[in-house]
C-alpha positions as CSV (number, residue, x, y, z in Angstrom):
1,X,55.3,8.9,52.0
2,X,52.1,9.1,53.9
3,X,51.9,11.2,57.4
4,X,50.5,9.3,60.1
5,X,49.6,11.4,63.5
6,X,47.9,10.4,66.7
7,X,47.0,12.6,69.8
8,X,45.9,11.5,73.3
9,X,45.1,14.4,75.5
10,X,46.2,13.7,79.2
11,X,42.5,15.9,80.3
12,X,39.5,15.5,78.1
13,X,40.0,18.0,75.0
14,X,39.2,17.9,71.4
15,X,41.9,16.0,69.7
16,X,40.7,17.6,66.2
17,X,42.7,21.4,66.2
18,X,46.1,19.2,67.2
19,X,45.2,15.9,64.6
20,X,44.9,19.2,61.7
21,X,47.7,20.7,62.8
22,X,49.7,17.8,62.8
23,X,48.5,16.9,59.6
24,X,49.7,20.0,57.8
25,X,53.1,19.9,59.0
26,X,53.1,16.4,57.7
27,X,51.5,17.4,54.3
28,X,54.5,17.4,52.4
29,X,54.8,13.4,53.0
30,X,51.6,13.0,51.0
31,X,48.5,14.9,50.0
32,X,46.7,12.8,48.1
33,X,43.9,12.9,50.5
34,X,43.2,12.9,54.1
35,X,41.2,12.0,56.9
36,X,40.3,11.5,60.3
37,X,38.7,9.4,62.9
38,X,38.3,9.0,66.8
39,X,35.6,7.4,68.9
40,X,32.3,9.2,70.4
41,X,29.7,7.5,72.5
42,X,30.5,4.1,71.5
43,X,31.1,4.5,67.9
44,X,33.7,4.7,65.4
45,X,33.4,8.4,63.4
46,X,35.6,8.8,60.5
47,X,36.1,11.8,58.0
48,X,37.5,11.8,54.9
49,X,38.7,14.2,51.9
50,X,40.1,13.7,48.5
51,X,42.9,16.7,48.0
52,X,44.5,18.6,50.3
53,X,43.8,19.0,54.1
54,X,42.8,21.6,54.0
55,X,39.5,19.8,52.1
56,X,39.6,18.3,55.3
57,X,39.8,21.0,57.9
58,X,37.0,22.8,55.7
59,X,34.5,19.3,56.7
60,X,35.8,18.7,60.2
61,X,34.6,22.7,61.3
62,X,31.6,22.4,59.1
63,X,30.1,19.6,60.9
64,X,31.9,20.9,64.3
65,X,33.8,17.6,64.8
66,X,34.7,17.0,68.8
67,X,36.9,14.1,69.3
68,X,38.5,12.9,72.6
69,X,41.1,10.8,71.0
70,X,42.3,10.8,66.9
71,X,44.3,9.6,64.6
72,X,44.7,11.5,61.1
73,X,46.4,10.8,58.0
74,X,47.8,12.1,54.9
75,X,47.6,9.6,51.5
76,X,50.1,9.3,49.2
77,X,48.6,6.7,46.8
78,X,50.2,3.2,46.8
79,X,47.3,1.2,46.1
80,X,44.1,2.8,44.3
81,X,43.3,5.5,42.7
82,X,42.5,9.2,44.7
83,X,39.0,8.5,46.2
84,X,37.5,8.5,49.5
85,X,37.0,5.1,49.4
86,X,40.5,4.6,48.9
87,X,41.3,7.4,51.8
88,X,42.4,6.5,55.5
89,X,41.3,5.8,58.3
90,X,40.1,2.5,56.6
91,X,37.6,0.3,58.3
92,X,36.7,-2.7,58.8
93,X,33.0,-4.2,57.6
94,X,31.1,-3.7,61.2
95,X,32.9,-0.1,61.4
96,X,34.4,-1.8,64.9
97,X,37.8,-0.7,64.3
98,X,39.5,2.5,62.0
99,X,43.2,2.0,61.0
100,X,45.9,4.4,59.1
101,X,49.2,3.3,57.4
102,X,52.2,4.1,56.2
103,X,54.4,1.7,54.0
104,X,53.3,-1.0,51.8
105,X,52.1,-5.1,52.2
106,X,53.4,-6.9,50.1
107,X,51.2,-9.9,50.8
108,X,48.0,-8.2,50.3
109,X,46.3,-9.6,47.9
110,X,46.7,-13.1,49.5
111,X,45.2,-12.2,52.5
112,X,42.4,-10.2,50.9
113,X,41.5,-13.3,48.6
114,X,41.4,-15.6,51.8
115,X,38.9,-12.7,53.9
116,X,36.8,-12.5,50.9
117,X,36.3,-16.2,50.9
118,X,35.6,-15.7,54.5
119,X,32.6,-13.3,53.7
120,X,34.2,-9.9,54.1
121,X,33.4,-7.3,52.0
122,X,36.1,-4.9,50.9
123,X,35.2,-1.2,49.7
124,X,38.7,-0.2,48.8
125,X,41.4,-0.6,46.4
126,X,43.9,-0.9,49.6
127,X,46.4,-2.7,51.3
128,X,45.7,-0.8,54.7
129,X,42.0,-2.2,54.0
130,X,43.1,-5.8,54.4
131,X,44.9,-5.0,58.1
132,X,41.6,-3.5,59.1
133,X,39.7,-6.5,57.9
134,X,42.4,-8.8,59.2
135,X,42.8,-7.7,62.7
136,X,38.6,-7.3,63.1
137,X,39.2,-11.2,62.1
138,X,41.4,-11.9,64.3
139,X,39.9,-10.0,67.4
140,X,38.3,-12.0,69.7
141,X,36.9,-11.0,73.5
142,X,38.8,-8.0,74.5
143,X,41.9,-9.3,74.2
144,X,43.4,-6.3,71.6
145,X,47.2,-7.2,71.8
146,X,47.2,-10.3,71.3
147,X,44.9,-10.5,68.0
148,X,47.3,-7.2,66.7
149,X,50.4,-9.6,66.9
150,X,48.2,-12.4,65.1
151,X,47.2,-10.2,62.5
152,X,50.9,-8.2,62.1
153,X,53.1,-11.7,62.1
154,X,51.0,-12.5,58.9
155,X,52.0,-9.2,57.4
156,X,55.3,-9.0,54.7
157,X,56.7,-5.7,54.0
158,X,57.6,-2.9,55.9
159,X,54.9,-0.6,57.3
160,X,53.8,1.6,60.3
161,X,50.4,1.6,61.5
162,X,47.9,3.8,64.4
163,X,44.8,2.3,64.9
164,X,41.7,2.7,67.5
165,X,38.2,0.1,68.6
166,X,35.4,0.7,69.8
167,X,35.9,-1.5,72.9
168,X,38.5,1.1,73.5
169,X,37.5,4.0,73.8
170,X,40.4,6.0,75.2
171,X,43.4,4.1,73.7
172,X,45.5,4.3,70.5
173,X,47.5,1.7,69.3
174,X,50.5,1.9,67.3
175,X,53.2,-0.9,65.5
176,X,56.0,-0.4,63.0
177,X,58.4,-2.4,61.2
178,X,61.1,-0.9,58.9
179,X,59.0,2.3,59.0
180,X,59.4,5.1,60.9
181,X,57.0,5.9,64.0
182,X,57.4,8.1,66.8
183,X,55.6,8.3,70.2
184,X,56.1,11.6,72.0
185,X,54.7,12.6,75.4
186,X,55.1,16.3,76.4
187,X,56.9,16.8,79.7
188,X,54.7,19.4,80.8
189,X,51.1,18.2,80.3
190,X,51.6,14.4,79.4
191,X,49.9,14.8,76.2
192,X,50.7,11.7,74.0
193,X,51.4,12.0,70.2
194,X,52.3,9.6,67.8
195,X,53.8,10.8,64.6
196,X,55.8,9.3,61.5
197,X,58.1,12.1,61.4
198,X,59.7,14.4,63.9
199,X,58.8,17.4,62.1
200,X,55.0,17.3,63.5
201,X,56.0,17.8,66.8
202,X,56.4,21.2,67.6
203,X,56.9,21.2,71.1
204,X,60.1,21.6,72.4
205,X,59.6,19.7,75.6
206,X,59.2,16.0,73.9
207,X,60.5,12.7,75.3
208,X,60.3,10.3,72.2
209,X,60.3,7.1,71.7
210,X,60.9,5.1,68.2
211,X,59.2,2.0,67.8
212,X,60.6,-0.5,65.4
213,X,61.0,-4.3,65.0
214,X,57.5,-4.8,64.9
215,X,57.2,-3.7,68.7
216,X,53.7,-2.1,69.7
217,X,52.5,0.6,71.8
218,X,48.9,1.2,73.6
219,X,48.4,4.6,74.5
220,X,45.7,6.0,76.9
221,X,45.5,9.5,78.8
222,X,49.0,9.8,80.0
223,X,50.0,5.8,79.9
224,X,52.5,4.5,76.8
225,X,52.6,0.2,77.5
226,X,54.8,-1.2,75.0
227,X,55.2,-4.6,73.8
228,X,57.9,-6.5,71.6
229,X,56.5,-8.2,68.3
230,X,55.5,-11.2,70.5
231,X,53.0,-9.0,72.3
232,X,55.1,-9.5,75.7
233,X,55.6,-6.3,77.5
234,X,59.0,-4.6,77.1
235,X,60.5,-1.2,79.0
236,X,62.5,2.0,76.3
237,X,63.8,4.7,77.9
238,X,62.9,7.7,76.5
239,X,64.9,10.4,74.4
240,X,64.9,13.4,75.6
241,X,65.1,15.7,72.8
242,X,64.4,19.2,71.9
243,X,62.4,19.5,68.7
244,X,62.3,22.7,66.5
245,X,58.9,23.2,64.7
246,X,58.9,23.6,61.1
247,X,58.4,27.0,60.1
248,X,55.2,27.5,57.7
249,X,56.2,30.6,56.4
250,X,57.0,31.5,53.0
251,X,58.7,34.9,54.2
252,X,57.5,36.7,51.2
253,X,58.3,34.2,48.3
254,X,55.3,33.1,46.5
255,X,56.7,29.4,46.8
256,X,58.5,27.6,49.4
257,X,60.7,26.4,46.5
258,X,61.8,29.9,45.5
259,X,62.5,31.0,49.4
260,X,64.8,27.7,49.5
261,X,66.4,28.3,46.5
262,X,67.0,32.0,48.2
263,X,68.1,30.4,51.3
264,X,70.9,29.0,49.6
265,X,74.2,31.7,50.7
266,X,72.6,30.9,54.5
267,X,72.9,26.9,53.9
268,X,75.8,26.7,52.7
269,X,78.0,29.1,55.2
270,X,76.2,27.0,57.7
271,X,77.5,23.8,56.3
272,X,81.1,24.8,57.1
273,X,80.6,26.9,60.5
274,X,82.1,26.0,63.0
275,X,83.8,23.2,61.3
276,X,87.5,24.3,60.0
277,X,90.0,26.0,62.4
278,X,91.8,28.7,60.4
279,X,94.7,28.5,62.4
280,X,95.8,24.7,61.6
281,X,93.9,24.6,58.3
282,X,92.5,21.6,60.2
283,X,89.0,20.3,59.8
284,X,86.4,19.6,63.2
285,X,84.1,17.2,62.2
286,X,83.2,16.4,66.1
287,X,80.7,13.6,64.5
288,X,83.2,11.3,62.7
289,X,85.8,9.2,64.3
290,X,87.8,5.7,63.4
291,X,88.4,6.8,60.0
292,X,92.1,6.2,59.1
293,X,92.2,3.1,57.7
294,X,89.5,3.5,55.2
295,X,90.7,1.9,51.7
296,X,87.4,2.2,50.1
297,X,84.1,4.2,49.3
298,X,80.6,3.7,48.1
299,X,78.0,6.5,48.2
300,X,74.9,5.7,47.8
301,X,71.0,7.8,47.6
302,X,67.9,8.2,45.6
303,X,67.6,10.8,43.2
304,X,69.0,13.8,44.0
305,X,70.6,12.6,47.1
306,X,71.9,9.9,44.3
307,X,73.1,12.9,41.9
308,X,75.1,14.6,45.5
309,X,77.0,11.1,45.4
310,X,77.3,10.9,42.2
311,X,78.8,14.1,41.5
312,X,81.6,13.5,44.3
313,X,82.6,10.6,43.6
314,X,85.4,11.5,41.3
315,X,86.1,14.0,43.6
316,X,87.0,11.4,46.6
317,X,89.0,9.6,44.1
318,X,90.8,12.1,42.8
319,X,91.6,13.9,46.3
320,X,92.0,11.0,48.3
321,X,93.6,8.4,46.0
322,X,90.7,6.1,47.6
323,X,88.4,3.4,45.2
324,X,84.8,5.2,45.2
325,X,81.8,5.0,43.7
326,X,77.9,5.8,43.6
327,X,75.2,3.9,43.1
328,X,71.6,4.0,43.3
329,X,70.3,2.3,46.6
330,X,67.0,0.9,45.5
331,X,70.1,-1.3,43.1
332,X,72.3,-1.5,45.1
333,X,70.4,-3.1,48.0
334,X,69.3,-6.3,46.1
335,X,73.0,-6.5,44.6
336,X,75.6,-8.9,46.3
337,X,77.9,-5.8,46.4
338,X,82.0,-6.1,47.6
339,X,82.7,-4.5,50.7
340,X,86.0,-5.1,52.9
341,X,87.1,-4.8,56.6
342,X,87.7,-0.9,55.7
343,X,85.0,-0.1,53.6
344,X,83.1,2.9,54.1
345,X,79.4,3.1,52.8
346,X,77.9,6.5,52.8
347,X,74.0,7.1,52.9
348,X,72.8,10.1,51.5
349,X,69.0,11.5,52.1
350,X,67.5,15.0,52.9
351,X,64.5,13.3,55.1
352,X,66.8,10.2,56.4
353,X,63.4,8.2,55.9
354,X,64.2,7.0,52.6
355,X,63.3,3.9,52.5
356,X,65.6,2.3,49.7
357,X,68.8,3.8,51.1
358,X,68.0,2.8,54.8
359,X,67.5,-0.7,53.7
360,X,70.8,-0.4,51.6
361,X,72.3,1.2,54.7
362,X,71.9,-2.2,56.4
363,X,73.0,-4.0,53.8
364,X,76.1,-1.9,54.3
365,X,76.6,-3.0,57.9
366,X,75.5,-6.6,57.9
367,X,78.4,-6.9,55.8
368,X,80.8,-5.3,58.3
369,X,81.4,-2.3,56.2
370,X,81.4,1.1,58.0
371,X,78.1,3.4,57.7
372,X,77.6,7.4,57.7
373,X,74.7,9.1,56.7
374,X,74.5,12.4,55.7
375,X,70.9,14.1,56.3
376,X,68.9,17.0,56.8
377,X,67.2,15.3,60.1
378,X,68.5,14.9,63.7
379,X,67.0,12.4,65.0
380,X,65.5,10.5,61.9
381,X,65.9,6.8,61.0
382,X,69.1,7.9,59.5
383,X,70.6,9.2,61.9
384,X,69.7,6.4,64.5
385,X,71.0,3.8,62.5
386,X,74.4,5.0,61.1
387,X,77.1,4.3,62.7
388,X,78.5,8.1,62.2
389,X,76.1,10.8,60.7
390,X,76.6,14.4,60.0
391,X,74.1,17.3,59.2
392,X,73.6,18.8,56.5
393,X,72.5,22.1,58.5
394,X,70.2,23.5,55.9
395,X,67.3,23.9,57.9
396,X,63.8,23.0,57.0
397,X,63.2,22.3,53.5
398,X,59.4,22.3,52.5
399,X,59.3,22.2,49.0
400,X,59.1,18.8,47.2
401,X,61.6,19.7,45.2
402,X,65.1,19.6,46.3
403,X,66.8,22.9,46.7
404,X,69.1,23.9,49.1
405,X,69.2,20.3,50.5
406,X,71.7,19.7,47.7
407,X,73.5,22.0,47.5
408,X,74.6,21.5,51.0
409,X,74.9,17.8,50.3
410,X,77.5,18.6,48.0
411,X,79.1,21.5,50.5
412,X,79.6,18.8,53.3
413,X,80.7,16.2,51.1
414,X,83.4,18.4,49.9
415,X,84.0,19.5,53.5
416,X,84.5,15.9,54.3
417,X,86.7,14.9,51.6
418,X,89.1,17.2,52.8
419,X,88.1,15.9,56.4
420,X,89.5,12.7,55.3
421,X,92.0,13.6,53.1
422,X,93.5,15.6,56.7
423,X,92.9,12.1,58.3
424,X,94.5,9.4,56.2
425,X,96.9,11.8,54.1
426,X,98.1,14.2,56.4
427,X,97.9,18.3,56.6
428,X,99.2,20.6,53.3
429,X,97.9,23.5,55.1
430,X,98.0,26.2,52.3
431,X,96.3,23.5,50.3
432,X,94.2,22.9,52.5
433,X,93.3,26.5,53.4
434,X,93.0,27.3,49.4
435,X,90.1,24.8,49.6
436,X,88.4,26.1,52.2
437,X,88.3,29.5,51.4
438,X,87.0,28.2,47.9
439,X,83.9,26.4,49.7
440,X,83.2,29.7,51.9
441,X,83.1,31.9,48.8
442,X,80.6,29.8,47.7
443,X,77.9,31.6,49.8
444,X,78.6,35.1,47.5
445,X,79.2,33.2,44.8
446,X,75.3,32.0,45.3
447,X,74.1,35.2,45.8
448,X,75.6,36.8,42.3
449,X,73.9,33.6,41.0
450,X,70.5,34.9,42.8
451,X,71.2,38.3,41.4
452,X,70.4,37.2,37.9
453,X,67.0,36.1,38.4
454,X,65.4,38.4,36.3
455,X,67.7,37.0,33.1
456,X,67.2,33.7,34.3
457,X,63.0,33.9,33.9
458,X,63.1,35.8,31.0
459,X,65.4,32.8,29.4
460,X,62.7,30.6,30.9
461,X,59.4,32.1,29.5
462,X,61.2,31.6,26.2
463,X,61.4,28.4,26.7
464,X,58.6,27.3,28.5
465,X,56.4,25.6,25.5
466,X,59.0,23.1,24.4
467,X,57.5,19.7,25.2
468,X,61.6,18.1,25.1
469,X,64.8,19.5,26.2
470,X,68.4,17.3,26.1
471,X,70.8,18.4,29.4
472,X,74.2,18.0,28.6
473,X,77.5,18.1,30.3
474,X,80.9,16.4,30.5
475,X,82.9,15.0,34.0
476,X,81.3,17.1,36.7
477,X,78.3,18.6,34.8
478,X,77.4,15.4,33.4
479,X,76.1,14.8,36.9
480,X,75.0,18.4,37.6
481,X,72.8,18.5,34.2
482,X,71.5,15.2,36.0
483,X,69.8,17.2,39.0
484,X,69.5,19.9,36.6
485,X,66.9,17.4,34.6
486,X,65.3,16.1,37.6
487,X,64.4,19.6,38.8
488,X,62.5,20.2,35.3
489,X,61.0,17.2,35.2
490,X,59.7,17.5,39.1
491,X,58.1,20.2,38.6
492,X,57.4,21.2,35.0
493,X,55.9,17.3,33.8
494,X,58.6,18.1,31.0
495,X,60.7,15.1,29.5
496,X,63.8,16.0,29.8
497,X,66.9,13.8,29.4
498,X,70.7,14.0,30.9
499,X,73.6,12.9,28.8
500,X,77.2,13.2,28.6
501,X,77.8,15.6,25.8
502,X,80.8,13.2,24.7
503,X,77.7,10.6,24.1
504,X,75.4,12.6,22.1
505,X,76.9,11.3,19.4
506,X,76.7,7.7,19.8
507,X,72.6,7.7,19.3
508,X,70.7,10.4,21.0
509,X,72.1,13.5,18.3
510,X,69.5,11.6,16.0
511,X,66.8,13.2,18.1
512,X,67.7,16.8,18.0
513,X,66.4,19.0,15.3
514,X,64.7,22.6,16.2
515,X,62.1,20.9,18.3
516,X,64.2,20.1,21.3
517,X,66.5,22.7,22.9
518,X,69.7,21.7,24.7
519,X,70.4,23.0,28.2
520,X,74.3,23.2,28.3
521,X,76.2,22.9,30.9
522,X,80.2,24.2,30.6
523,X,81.3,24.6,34.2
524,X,84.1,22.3,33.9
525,X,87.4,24.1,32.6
526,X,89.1,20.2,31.3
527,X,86.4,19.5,29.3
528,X,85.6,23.1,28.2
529,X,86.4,22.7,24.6
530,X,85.4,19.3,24.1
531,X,82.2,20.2,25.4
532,X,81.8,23.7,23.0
533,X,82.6,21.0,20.1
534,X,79.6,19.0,21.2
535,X,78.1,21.9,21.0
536,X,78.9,22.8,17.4
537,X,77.4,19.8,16.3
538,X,73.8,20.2,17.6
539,X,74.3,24.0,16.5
540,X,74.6,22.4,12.7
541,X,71.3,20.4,13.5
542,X,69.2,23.3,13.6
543,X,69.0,22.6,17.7
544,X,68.4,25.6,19.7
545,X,71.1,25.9,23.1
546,X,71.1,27.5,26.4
547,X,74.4,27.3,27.8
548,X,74.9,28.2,31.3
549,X,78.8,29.5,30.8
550,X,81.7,30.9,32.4
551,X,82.6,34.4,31.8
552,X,85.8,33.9,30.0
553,X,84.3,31.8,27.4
554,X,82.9,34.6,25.1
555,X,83.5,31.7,22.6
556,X,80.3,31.0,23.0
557,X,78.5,33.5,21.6
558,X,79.6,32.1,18.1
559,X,77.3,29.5,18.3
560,X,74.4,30.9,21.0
561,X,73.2,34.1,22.2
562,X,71.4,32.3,25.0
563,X,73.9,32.3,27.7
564,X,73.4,32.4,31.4
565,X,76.8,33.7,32.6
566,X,78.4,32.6,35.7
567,X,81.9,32.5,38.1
568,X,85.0,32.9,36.0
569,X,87.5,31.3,38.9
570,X,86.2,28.9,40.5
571,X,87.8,25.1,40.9
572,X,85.9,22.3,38.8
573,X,85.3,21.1,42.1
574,X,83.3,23.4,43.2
575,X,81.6,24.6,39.9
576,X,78.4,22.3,40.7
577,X,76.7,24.5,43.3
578,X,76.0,27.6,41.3
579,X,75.6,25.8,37.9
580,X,72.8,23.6,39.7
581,X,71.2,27.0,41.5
582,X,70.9,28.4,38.1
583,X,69.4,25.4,36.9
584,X,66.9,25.5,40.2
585,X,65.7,29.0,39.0
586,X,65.4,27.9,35.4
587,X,62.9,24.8,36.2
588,X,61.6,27.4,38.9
589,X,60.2,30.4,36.1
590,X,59.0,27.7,33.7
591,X,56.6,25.5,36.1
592,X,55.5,28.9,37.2
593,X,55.3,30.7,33.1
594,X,53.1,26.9,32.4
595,X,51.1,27.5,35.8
596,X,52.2,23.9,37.4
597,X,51.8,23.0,41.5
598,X,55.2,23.7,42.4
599,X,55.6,22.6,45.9
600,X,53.7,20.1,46.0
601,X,54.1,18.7,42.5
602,X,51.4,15.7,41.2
603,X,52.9,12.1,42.3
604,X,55.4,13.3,45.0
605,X,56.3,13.2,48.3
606,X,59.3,14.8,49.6
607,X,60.0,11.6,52.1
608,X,60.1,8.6,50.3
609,X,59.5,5.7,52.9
610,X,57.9,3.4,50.9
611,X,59.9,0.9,48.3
């Protein structure tokens, strides 16, 4: 949450065209507002704009804004409400100094109440206030490194920070602790740019470095000094990477959301390419090693990186004969949790920022367990800090709301179960193989999903007034109506609650009357029955039902006419993908029929890097 982004050109330039287009490709982490600022003839000039950036772009070319040097942010509200006030840069009281931040301090308030008490006047509701305030308080004659280490070793939480003085006119400085920051210097020109995610820097000729720890950089026209937390200077090598830039483009689709949706058959064959030799029914996961002895699993994510784990859990067990469970990080991390000498702990997150299931991630490994991460990002805090990580391979995913990302969670997950079932159980190759071909089918299996739109938004504009809906599923669709839930919530502001259809029974059935439709989910053949008898009894309640069926179940039709029908022969296992795409396309038509912001949906980000 937030985007942070920095530019020092190596020849004089104007820093503003590469601070905007950093900013949009950072967007998605926050667009609560944004703004500017850089230094010109002495002085600190700052620009601000509630809303999108491109509020911003529209002032910065208005006023034909020249900057040398700039850092630029995008908000996504932690402290105060959406104002300029309450927009970064923030500065402090003699306008010496402008400062953007990602994260959150959790000591705040304390320190504002002792500056106040000091004579400082505050003008905003935010914590990234009180380090601009702070650090003009502790700066004292020239010396800027050593008043930034004062100030930051009286900071708690985590946080990443750019900010630029007067005194220095050509320099950027940058700090971050538990947060991700990124200082990149093209190859070719020595252009400088500091970023809090990867996904800003389009170049392809980056050598990056990651600051954490506290550790600080000062950046000037081709010059990165680095320090530790102590202010003493320190030598990284740099990572020589080549980055991808984010594609903008909406190929046609009127959202991002329903392009990813679409891109689903292309994300999922790409999960398993490349990764299963068809000759020895033998799974290549190149990225994992050391994993024989493993006696026990916990999965752990954040919403629907927390649904991915959730739904395989059973799964592991049931393949591998292993103890597993999932659990939500931002619990699990302040739990004393068991983990043994062969534990495995498994991180999920699309961004590999988030910052509840890094901090549960070294949990994990400061008690001895082993880590892997599973993520949409190379090179992300995720992937630095596992000790084994595989990609998810489902390419850039724009939209807020999480599409093909899990989808292809799942895809690998399954593709690593039998990964490990090949490693501590042995090889049944025509089992094996069987299960393979059943996740490579998936991809057209997808597409006859995709097929169905039309039926899929009419269903939708029937029922996109209801204020309520119930989700419902038993054993692997409980999980799957889960994510289904979230999607319609994420981007329709509609309650709507997941529960075991088994459960309904024991309190909720008291709620449904013809007010509240059920979305039903009957994609697991054990619990087919069970589930249609569940069914039955919100049917004599006057509650309305959209099932989302297999083909063979005509049975169905006895009690709805609302039926979204899907595969016939598909494995349990496997049954979660095209339920949960039908599901995407559902929440999809109706935020679109009631005329909702569908990428960018009110209160989100898509990287969640603050607790």
């Amino acid at each position: 949450m937030c985007g942070i982004f920095g530019y020092v050109a190596h020849k004089k330039t104007n820093a503003v065209e590469e601070c905007l287009k950093g900013l949009q490709a950072l967007e998605y982490r926050g667009y609560d507002s944004a703004g500017l600022a850089g230094i010109k003839q002495g002085k600190i000039h700052f620009y601000k704009r509630v809303g999108k950036v491109r509020n911003l772009k529209e002032l910065v070319f208005e006023e034909e804004v020249a900057l040398e040097i700039g850092i630029a942010h995008t908000r996504w509200a932690t402290h105060g409400g959406l104002t300029e006030q309450n927009a970064h840069p923030q500065l402090d009281s003699s306008h010496s100094l402008a400062l953007i931040h990602n994260g959150i301090i959790e000591n705040y308030q304390e320190i504002r109440f002792n500056l106040m008490n000091l004579g400082k006047e505050f003008v905003s509701e935010t914590d990234t206030e009180v380090i601009s305030q702070l650090l003009a308080y502790e700066y004292t004659d020239f010396a800027f490194i050593p008043s930034l280490v004062r100030t930051l070793e009286q900071l708690e939480g985590s946080f990443a920070i750019a900010c630029i003085h007067k005194d220095f006119p050509d320099a950027i400085f940058a700090s971050a602790r538990d947060c991700p920051l990124i200082i990149a210097k093209c190859k070719k020109t020595d252009d400088i740019f500091i970023s809090s995610d990867a996904n800003a820097l389009s170049r392809q000729d980056m050598e990056l470095i990651f600051l954490h720890d506290g550790e600080i950089a000062q950046i000037s026209a081709g010059i990165i000094t680095l320090y530790d937390k102590k202010g003493l200077i320190i030598q990284k090598a740099f990572e020589s990477i080549s980055l991808c830039s984010k594609s903008s483009s909406k190929e046609g689709f009127e959202h991002f959301m329903l392009k990813e949706i679409f891109d689903q058959p292309l994300s999922l064959s790409q999960v398993i390419k490349n990764r299963f030799d068809s000759h020895t029914a033998k799974v290549q996961i190149h990225e994992c090693k050391d994993l024989g002895q493993i006696e026990h699993i916990r999965l752990i994510g954040c919403g629907t990186s927390y649904h991915a784990g959730l739904l395989v859990s059973s799964i592991f067990e049931e393949m591998l004969q292993i103890e597993t469970s999932a659990e939500i990080a931002s619990e699990f991390r302040y739990k004393d949790p068991i983990l043994r000498k062969n534990s495995l702990v498994i991180a999920i997150s699309q961004s590999g920022e988030t910052a509840d299931t890094l901090a549960a991630l070294r949990l994990a490994k400061s008690k001895g367990a082993k880590t892997l991460g599973f993520g949409n990002v190379m090179h992300s805090s995720l992937f630095r800090e596992a000790d084994l990580f595989i990609d998810l391979k489902a390419g850039p995913e724009v939209s807020v709301c999480s599409t093909k990302a899990f989808t292809s969670q799942i895809a690998s997950l399954l593709l690593f179960a039998l990964y490990l079932k090949q490693t501590i159980k042995g090889v049944d190759v025509a089992l094996d193989t069987t299960f393979f071909h059943h996740l490579e089918s998936l991809s057209g299996i997808v597409t006859d999903v995709l097929q169905q739109k039309d039926l899929i938004r009419s269903f939708a504009e029937k029922y996109a007034d209801y204020e309520n809906f119930f989700f419902i599923g038993r054993n692997l669709m409980y999980p799957t109506s889960m994510e289904a839930a979230l999607k319609l919530k994420e981007i329709s502001y509609i309650n709507a609650t997941a529960y075991p259809a088994g459960e309904l029974k024991h309190g909720p059935i008291a709620l449904i009357d013809e007010t509240i439709p059920t979305i039903a989910f009957l994609g697991n053949e054990k619990t087919l029955s069970k589930t249609f008898s569940n069914l039955t009894e919100i049917q004599a309640r006057k509650g309305k039902i959209l099932a989302l069926s297999p083909r063979h179940f005509t049975k169905i039709t006895t009690i709805t006419n609302d039926v979204i029908w899907l595969q016939n022969d598909l494995p349990d296992f496997f049954s979660a993908i095209p339920y949960s795409v039908a599901a995407q396309l559902l929440a999809y038509y109706i935020a679109k029929k009631r005329g909702k912001e569908i990428d960018q949906p009110r209160n989100l980000a898509k990287a969640v890097t603050v607790e």
